[in-house]
C-alpha positions in Angstrom: 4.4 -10.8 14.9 7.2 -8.8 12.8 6.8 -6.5 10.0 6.4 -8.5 6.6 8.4 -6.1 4.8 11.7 -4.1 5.5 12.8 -0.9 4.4 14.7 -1.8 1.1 12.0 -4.7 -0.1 10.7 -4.2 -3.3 6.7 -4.9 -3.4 3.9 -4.8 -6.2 0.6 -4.0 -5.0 -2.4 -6.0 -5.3 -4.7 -6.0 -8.5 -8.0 -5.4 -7.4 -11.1 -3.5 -7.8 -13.4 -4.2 -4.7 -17.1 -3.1 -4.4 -16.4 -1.2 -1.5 -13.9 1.7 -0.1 -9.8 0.9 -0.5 -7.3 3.7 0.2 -5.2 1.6 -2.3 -5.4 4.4 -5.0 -6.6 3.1 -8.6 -3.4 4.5 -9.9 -0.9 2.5 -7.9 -2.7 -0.9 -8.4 -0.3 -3.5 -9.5 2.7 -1.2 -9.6 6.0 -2.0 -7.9 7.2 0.2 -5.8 10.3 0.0 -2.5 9.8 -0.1 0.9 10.6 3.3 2.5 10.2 2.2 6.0 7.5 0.3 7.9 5.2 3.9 9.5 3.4 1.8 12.5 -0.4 -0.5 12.8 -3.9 1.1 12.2 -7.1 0.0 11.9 -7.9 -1.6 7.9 -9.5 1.8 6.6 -11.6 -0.6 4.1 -12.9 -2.4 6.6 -13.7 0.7 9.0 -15.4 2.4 5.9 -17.6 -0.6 5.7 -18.9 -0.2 9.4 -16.8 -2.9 10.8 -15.9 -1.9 14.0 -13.8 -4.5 14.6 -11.2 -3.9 11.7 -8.4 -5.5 11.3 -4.8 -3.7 12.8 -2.2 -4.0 9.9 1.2 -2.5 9.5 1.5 0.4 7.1 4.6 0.7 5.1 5.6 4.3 3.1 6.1 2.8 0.0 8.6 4.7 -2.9 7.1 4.2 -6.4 9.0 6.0 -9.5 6.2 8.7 -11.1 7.0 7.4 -14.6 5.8 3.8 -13.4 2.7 5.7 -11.8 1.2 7.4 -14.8 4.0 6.8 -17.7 6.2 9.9 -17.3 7.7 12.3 -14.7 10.9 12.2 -13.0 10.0 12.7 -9.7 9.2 9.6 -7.0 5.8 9.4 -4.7 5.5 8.3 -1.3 2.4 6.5 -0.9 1.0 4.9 3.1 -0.1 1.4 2.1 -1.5 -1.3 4.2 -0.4 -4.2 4.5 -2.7 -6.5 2.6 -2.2 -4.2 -0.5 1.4 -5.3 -0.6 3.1 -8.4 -2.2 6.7 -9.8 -2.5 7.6 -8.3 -5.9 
């Protein structure tokens, strides 16, 4: 199975506000960001914070997001490791 994304791709994260553990930061939900480079597979975090032993393995992609589109100013850029599942074709 190839990576979903390549460096380059521009992506928007998911939307969502689960009951439970994400380490998709409040702050960068639904934001678009680009593709730094795909960083390697690990374990789901949400699931393994959930007791799920058997997590699922997902890519996790270094994803570029402007600071202004973050929290509305700033001229700086943030390098965020996202999994996956938080990631959609922008």
């Amino acid at each position: 199975m190839g990576d979903r994304f390549r460096a380059g791709d521009v992506v928007r994260t998911v939307h969502h506000d689960p009951p439970h553990h994400t380490r998709l930061p409040r702050y960068a939900r639904g934001k678009t960001g680009t593709v730094v480079e795909p960083e390697g597979r690990a374990p789901l975090a949400d699931a393994r914070a959930q007791g799920i032993a058997d997590a699922p393995v997902e890519q996790v992609y270094a994803v570029r997001f402007a600071a202004r589109d973050l929290w509305g100013e700033g001229d700086h850029h943030v390098v965020l490791d996202l999994f996956e599942s938080y990631l959609e074709e922008a």
